[in-house]
C-alpha distance (Angstrom), angle and dihedral (degrees) to the residues before:
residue distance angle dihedral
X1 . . .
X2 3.84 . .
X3 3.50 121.8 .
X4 3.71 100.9 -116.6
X5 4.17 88.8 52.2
X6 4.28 82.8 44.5
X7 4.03 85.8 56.7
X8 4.26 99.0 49.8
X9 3.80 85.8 43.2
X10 3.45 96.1 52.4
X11 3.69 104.2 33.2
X12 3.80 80.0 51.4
X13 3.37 96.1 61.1
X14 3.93 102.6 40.3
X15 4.14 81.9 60.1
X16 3.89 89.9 48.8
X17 3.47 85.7 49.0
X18 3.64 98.4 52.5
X19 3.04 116.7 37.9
X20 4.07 88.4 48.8
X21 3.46 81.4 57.8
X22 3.51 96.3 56.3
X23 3.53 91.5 48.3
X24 3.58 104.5 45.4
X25 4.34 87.7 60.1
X26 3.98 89.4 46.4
X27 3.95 87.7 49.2
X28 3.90 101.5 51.8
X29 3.30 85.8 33.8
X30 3.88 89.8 55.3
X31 4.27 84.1 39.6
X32 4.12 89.4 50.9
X33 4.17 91.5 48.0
X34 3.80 92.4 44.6
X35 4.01 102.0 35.5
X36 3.68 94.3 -127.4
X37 3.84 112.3 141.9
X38 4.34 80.6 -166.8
X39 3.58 89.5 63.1
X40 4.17 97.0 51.0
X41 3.95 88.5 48.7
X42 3.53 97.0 51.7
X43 3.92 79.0 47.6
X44 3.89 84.7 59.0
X45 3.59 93.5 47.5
X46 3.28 98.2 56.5
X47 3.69 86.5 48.6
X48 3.90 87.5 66.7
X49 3.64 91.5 60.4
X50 3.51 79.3 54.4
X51 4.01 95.1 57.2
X52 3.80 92.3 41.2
X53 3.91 94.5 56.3
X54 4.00 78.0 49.5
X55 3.58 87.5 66.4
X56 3.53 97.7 38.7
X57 3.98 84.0 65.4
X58 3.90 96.2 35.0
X59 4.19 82.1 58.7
X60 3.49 93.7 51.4
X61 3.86 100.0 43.4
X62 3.49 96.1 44.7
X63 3.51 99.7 41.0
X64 4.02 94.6 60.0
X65 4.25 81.9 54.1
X66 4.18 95.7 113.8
X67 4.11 110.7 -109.3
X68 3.90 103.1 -103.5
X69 3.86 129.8 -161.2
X70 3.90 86.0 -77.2
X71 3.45 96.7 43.9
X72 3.65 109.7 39.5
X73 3.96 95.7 172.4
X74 3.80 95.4 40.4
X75 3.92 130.2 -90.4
X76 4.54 90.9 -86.2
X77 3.59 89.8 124.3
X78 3.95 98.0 72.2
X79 3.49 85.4 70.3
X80 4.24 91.3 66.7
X81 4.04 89.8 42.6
X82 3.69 81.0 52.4
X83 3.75 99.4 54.7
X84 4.06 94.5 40.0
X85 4.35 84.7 64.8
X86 3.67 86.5 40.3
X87 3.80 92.6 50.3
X88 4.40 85.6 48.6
X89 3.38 91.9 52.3
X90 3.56 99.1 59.6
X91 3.34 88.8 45.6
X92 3.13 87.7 66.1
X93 3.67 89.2 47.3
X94 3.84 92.4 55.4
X95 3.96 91.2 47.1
X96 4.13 88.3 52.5
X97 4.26 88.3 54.2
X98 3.67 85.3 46.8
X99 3.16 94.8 60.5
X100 3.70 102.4 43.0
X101 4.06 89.6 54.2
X102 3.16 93.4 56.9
X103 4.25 97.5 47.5
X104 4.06 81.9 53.6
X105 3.65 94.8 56.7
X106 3.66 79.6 46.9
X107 3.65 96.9 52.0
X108 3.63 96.9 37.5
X109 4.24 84.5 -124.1
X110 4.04 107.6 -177.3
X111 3.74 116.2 -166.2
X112 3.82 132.5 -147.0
X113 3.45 117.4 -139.6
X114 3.39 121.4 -153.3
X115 4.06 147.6 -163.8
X116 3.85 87.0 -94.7
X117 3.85 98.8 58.2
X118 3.89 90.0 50.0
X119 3.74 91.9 52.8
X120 4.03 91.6 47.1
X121 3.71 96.9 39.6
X122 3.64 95.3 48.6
X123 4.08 95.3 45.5
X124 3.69 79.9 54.8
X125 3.50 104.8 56.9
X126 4.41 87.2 41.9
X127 3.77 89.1 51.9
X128 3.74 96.0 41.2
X129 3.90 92.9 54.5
X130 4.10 82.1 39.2
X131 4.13 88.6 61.3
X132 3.90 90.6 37.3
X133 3.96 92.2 60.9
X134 3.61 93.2 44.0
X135 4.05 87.2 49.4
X136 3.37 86.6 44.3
X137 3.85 97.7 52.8
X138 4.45 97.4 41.1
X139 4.26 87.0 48.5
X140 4.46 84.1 52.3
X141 3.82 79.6 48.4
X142 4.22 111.5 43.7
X143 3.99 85.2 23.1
X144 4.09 82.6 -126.1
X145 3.40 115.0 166.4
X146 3.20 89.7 -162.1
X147 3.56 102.4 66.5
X148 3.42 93.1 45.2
X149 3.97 97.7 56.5
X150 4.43 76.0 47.5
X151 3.86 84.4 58.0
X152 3.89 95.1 41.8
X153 4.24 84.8 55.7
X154 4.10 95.2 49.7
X155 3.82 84.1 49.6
X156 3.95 91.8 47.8
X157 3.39 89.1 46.7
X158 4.17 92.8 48.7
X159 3.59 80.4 53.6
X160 3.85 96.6 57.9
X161 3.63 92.6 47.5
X162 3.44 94.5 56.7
X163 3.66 90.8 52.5
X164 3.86 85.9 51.5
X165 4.06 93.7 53.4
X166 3.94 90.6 48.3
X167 4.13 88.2 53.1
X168 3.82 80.3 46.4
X169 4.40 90.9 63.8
X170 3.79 88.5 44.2
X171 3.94 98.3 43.0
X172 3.62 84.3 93.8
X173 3.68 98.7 59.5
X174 3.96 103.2 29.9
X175 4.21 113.0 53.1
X176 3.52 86.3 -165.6
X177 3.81 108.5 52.6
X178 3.97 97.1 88.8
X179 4.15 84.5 66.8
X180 3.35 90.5 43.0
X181 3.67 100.6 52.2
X182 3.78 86.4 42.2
X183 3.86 89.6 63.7
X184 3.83 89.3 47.3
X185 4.09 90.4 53.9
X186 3.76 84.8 48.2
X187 3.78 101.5 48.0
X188 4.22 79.1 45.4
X189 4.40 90.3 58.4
X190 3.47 88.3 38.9
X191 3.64 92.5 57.6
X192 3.77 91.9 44.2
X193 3.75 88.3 60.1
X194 3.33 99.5 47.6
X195 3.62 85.8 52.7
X196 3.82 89.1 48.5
X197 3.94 99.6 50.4
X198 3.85 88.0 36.8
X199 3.47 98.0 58.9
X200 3.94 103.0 37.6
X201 3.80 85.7 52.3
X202 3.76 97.7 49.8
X203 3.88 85.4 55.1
X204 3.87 94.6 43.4
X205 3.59 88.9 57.5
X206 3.91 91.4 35.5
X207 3.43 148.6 -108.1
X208 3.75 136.2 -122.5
X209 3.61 109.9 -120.8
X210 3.95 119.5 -97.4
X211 3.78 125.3 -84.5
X212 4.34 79.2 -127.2
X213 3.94 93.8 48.6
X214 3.97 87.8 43.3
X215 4.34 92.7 52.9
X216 3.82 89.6 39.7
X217 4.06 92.5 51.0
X218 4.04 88.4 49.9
X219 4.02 92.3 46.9
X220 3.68 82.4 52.1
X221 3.44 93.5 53.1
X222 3.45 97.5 42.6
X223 3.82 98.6 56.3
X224 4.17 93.6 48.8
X225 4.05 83.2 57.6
X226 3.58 109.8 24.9
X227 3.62 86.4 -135.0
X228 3.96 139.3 79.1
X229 3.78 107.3 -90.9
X230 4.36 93.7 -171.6
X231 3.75 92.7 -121.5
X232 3.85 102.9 -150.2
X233 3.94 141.5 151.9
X234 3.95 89.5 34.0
X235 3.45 108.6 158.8
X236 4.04 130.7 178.5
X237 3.71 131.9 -132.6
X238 3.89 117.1 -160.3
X239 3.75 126.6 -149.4
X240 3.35 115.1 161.5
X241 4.05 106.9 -69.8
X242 3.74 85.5 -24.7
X243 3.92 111.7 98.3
X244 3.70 128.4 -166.2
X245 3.61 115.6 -164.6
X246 4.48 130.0 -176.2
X247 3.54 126.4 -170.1
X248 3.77 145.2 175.8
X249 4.04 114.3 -128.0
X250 4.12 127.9 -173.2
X251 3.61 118.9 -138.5
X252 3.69 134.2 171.5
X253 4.14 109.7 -74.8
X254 3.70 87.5 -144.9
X255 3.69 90.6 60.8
X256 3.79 128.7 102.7
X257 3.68 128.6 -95.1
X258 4.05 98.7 -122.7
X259 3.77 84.6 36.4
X260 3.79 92.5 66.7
X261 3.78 86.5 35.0
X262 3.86 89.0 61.3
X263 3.66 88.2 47.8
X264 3.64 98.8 46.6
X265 4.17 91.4 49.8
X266 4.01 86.9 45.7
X267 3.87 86.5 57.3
X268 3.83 93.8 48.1
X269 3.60 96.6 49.2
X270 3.57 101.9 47.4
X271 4.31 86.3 46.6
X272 3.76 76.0 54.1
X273 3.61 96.5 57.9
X274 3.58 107.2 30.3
X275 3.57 101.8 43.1
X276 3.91 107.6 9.6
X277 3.48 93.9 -122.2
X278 3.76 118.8 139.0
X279 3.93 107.2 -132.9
X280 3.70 143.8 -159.2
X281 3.29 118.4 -168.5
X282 4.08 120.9 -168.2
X283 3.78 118.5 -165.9
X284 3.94 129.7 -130.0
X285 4.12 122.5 -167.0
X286 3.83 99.6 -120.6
X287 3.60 87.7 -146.8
């Protein structure tokens, strides 16, 4: 990962991190003034967003540690190990808001709302769509997927709020739409952690490379030999940020040996440099 792409990532992050920080005190803060258990577990969702800009950052700084005799492809796949207990915990989380809607119902709890919860509520959703945008605009940038799953959460998390300052209107006229809204926020975490432990599993088992990784590998190929090479058996090895990539090329028979070496080394250095994937190439005769 170059430096430059390092930097956006990062700085990225430490604003995601932030201001989610920020937010998530000035929510259950607004939740603990007003009463409204709703309120407090949006506060925890947007505390999520929090965690997953953690990993964001935890991916990039421990996938530029060097690989060592233990770790001969680099140390990227803490990051996954750390999402999966990230994603439990807020399963927990969800389970614990559950709960709570359901002994309001119970207890026939009303809540007032007040001028402060519209004021906190609504900076919320503003600043969330702020942080989404700005996600939104470094992932176009570094091409990090990463970032742009980060923006994806501020946006879901927007979302919620808005949802929360509608039930704030109707609070008057409906005792029950505090618990109600709680469950929603709930079902909303519990979504982001399935997406969470979903996702970091998928890659710790591994993932076949993308149909838009695949094409861009063959143009590549295609432009060092002005020819069509029949790219096949490529397969991709995920650690972290750090990618390992092998794959099967065609070149003449009739060609030399260092002549399909230079070819082979061309290939792996421009995968290297356009897509920061670490390539092996193996050559078959096409005849």
């Amino acid at each position: 990962m170059s430096n430059t792409r390092r930097k956006a990532i990062n700085r990225a992050g430490y604003i995601s991190i932030a201001g989610n920080l920020v937010l998530f005190i000035l929510k259950y803060w607004g939740g603990l003034v007003s009463g409204s258990v709703a309120i407090i577990a949006d506060a925890w969702h947007t505390l999520s967003d929090s965690l997953s800009s953690l990993i964001v950052l935890m991916g990039a700084r421990i996938s530029s540690k060097p690989a060592d005799k233990e770790h001969p492809f680099g140390h990227g796949r803490a990051e996954l190990i750390a999402a999966i207990l990230i994603g439990m915990m807020l399963v927990g989380v969800s389970w614990e808001f559950f709960t709570k809607a359901y002994e309001n119902i119970s207890s026939h709890n009303a809540v007032q709302y007040g001028w402060i919860s519209i004021m906190v509520v609504s900076l919320s959703i503003i600043s969330k769509e702020l942080m989404a945008q700005y996600a939104f605009h470094i992932s176009r940038k570094t091409d990090s997927e990463s970032v742009r799953a980060d923006g994806w959460h501020h946006r879901s998390d927007a979302l919620s709020s808005l949802i929360i300052l509608a039930g704030i209107f109707v609070g008057p006229y409906i005792w029950w739409i505090d618990s109600l809204l709680t469950g929603i926020v709930a079902l909303l975490i519990l979504h982001s952690a399935y997406e969470i432990i979903r996702d970091a599993s998928s890659r710790l088992m591994g993932n076949p490379p993308s149909p838009k990784i695949i094409e861009r590998v063959r143009k590549i190929g295609e432009k060092i030999c002005q020819k069509e090479l029949n790219i096949h058996h490529i397969h991709m090895h995920e650690y972290g940020t750090h990618r390992e990539m092998t794959l099967h090329i065609e070149l003449p028979g009739e060609w030399t040996l260092d002549h399909g070496h230079e070819i082979a080394d061309e290939l792996e250095a421009a995968i290297r440099k356009e897509l920061d994937i670490e390539a092996t190439v193996h050559i078959d005769p096409s005849n």
